[in-house]
N, C-alpha and C positions, 0 to 999 in steps of 0.2 A: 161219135160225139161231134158234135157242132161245131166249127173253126168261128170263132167271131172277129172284130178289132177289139183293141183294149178299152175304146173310151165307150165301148155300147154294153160291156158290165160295171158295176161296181160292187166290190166284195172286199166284206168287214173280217179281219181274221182274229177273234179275241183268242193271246192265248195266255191263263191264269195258270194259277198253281195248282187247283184239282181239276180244271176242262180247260177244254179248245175249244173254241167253238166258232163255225166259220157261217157267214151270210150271204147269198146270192142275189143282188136286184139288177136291175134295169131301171132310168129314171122315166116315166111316160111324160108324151107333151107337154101337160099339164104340169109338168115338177114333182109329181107322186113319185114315192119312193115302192117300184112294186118288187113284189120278195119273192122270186124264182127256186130258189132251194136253200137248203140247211144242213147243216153236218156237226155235228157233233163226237168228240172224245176224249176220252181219260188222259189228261194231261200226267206225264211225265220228263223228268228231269228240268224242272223250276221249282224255285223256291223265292218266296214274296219278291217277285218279278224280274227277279233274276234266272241266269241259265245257270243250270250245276250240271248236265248233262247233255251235251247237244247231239249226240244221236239218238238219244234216249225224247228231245224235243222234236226233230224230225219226224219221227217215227210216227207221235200223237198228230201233227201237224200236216204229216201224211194220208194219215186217217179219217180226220175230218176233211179236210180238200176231197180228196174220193168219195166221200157220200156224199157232199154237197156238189160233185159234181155229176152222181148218178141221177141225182134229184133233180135237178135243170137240163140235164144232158148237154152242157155247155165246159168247153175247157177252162179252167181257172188260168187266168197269166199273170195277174200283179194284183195286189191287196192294201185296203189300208189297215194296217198294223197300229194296233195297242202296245201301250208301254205305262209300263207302274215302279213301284220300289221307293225306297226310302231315299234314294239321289233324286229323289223329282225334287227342285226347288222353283220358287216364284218370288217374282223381285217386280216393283212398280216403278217405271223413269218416266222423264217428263225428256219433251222435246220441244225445241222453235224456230222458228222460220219464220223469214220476211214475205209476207204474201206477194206475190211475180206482178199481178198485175191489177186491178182493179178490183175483181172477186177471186175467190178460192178455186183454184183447178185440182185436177189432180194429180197433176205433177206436185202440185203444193202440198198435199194431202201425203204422198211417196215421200218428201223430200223430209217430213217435220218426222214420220212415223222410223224413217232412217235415221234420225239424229238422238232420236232417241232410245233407238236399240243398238247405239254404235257403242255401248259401252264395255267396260276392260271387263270380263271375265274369265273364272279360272279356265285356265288350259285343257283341262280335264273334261271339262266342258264342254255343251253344244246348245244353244237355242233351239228349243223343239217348238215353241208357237213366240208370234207375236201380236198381240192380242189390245187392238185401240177402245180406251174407257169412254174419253171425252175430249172434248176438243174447246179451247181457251183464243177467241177473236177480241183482241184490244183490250175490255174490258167486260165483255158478255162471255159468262161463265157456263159450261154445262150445256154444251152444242154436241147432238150426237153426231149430225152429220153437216161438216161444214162447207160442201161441195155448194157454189153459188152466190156464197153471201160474203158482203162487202168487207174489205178492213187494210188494217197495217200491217199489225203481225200475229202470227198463229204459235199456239204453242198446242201439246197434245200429249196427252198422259196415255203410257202403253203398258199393259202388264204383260213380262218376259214368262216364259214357265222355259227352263233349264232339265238335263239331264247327262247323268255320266257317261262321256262319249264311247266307251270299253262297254260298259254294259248295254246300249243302244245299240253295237256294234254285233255283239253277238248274239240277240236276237233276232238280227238281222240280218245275218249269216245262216242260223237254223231255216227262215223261209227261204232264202236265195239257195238252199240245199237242196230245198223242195222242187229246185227251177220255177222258182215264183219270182218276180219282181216286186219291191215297196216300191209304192207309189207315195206314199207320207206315213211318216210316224207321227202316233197322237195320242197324245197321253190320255189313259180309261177313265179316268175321272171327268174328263169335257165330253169325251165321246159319248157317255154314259148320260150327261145333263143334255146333251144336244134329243137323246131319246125319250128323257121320262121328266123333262119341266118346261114348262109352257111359257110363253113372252111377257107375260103379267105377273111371272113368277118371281121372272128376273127381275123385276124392276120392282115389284113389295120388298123383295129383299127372300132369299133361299138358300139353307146349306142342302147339298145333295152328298150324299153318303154312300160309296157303291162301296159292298161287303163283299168281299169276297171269299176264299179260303187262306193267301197268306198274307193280302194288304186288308188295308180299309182306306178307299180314296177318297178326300173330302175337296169340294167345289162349294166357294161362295160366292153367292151372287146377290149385287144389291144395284140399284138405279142401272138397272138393264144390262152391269156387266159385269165380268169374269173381277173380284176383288182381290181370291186367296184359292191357293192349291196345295194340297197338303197329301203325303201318303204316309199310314200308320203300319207299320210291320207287321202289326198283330188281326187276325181277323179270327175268321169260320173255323182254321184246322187247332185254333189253340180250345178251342170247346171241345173239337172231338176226343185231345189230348186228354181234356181234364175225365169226360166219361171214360176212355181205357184206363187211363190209371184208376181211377174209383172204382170201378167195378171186374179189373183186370180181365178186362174181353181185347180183343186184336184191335188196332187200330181201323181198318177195313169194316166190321162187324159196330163199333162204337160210331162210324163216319152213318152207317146203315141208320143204328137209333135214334142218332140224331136229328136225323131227315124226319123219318115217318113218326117217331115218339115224342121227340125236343118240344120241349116249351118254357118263356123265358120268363114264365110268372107264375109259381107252384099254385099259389093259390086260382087260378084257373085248370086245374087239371082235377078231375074227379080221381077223389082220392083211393074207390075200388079199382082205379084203371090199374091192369099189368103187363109188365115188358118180361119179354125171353129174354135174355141175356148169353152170347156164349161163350163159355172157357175159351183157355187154353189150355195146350198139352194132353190133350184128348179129353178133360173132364167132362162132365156133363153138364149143360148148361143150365142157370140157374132164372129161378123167377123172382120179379123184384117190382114194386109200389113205382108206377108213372109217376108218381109227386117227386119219391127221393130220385128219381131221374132229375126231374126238375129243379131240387134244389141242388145240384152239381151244377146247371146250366143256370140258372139265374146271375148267383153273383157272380160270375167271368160274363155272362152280357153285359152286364152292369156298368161293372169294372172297364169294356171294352167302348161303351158309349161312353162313359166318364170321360175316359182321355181324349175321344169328337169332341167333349164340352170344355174340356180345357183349352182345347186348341181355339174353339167356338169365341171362347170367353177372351184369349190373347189377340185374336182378329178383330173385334168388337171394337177392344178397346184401344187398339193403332187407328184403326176406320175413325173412330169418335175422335181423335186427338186430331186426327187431317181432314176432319171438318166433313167427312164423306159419310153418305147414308150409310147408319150400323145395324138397324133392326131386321129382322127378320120377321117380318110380319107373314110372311107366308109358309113359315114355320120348319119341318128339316124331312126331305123326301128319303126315303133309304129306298135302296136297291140294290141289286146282286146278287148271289145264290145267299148266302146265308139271311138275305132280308124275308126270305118267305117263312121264317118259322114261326113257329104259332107262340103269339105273346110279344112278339117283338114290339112292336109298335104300342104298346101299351108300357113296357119297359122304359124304352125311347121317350114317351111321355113323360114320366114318373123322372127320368134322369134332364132333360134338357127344359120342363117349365115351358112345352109347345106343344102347338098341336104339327102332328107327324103324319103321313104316311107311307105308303109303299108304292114304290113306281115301278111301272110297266111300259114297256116301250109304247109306242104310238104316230102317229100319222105315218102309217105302211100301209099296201095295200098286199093282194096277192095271197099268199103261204101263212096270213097272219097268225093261225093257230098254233105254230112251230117255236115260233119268234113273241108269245105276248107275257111270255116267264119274265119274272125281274132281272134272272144269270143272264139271258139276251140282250141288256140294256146297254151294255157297252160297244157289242158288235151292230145291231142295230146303228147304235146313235154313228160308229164309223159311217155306218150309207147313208146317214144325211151330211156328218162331215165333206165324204166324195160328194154329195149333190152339189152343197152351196159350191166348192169348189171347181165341180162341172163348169155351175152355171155361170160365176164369176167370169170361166174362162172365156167361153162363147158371148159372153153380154161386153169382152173387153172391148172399148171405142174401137172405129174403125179407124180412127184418123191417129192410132197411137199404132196399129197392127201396120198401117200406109208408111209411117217415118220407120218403123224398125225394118220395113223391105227395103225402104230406099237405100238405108243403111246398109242392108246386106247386100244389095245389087251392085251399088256403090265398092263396098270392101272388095266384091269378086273381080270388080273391071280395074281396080288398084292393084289386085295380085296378077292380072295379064301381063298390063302395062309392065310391069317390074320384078 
């Protein structure tokens, strides 16, 4: 297997509550993200994005590291790591600052975006992103990017997205088990939008919905940027629950019908269609109408987009009040494993009054056929996460990289002296 350095992979490690699933690229000259290998496995010991078992985490995360690294023949050393769960919160500050000197540098730019995420939160607590909306020069509102132009004083609105420092903690302990290194943690629901929505998306205004088996991660975006971040408890595994209990087949066997039989609008299923069905306790299995499949699965999608539209409708209407773009004109993207089933999207219609639909990862090059599922969309959007982040670092000024050596040449020849 190949010895590389660290910064010549970057590797997405999503790991949910029914998969793992890990991504391999390389970024080419050009800033293409190309996709070396894939790994895939049966996640256990999580529960809606939490660890309840961390050997049992290991183990799946194990798993897929090793096929994804037969597949490139490259050694895995550090990943960017997904994070989900119901501790994900988001909070909007504002910040200001006296512009230094004539125009906007970016010390100016560092100084206003620091002032404004310097604020008290709980202890429990970590800042997982810091995320700038817009930017406010004297009187001229609604500057994306204020590097160059003239003024007094800047102020600059950031959205925080938070997480529980214990639970960030031990999922990040399971990879570090693996002898992996994090290189960032990033919450699935950005990683997810970084994959399956487009730059005109963000700015008509977009909810992104990544479904998974125990969240549902919701991303809104309106006038180009990140507004609202929300993680719902309930996703894909409480469907499978409701088909085992109805029809008392194993929960395993009910996850099976789901996939290949499920559909989220009876009235699209031909009503001859039928499903095997299996016991338990040795009986024999039974046969039963595709539709009454269907009308088990209906009202719980329903039911589970309703509460997207609630949340939908409280974000709206805080956006409308602070005078910021609230519509959604480019209507609400779902993705994730449980967005491929049949009917969703027409569901989704029928509950949110838009038009919807189903995302798939994109601008990748390489391995694409592995990676163009909607459950990819998370791991994916990590390796453009690591790209911009690549590139950021390598595009940093040189005359900013020249004063931080002076600084450190300087601190070495102060520790001689003394």
């Amino acid at each position: 297997m190949k010895q590389v350095p660290d910064r010549s992979l970057i590797v997405g490690l999503d790991i949910g509550t029914s998969k793992v699933s890990v991504v391999v690229s390389e970024v080419l000259p050009d800033g293409t993200v190309n996709v070396l290998g894939v790994g895939n496995s049966p996640s256990q010991g999580m529960d809606k994005g939490g660890v309840n078992d961390l050997e049992s985490v290991v183990r799946s995360v194990e798993q897929a590291i090793n096929d994804a690294e037969l597949m490139c023949d490259y050694q895995i050393r550090s990943v960017y790591l997904s994070l989900s769960g119901k501790h994900i919160h988001c909070q909007t500050e504002r910040g200001m600052c006296s512009i230094s000197d004539e125009e906007v540098t970016q010390e100016d730019v560092d100084t206003v975006i620091h002032t404004a995420k310097s604020v008290k939160i709980s202890d429990e607590q970590r800042i997982l992103h810091v995320i700038p909306q817009e930017y406010k020069i004297d009187y001229q509102e609604g500057i994306k990017n204020p590097l160059g132009l003239s003024g007094v004083r800047m102020e600059a609105s950031v959205h925080l997205i938070t997480c529980h420092n214990d639970t960030a903690k031990n999922i990040e302990k399971a990879v570090e088990r693996c002898g992996l290194k994090v290189d960032q943690l990033v919450f699935s629901g950005l990683a997810a939008s970084h994959a399956v929505i487009t730059a005109d998306e963000r700015e008509l205004g977009v909810c992104v919905v990544d479904i998974g088996g125990g969240t549902m991660d919701i991303s809104v975006w309106t006038g180009g940027a990140l507004r609202h971040a929300e993680v719902i408890p309930y996703a894909g595994n409480v469907i499978t629950s409701d088909i085992a209990y109805a029809f008392g087949t194993p929960l395993s066997d009910a996850e099976k019908i789901k996939v290949k039989y499920g559909c989220a609008v009876s009235e699209m299923v031909n009503k001859d269609a039928k499903v095997e069905v299996p016991s338990v306790g040795g009986r024999p299995s039974r046969s039963l109408q595709r539709q009454t499949l269907s009308e088990v699965i209906e009202p719980r999608c329903t039911e589970l987009l309703g509460l997207v539209q609630q949340e939908l409708t409280r974000v709206q209407e805080r956006l409308r009040s602070q005078g910021v773009k609230h519509h959604l004109a480019a209507g609400i993207v779902l993705t994730g494993g449980a967005a491929q089933m049949q009917g969703l999207v027409e569901c989704a219609e029928r509950v949110f009054q838009n038009q919807v639909r189903v995302g798939k990862p994109e601008s990748v090059t390489g391995l694409t056929d592995y990676v163009e599922a909607p459950y990819c969309a998370t791991a994916v959007g990590l390796l453009h996460y690591g790209k911009d982040n690549l590139l950021n670092e390598t595009s940093e000024p040189e005359s900013k990289r020249t004063v931080s050596s002076v600084f450190s040449m300087l601190g070495g020849w102060l520790k001689k002296e003394f």
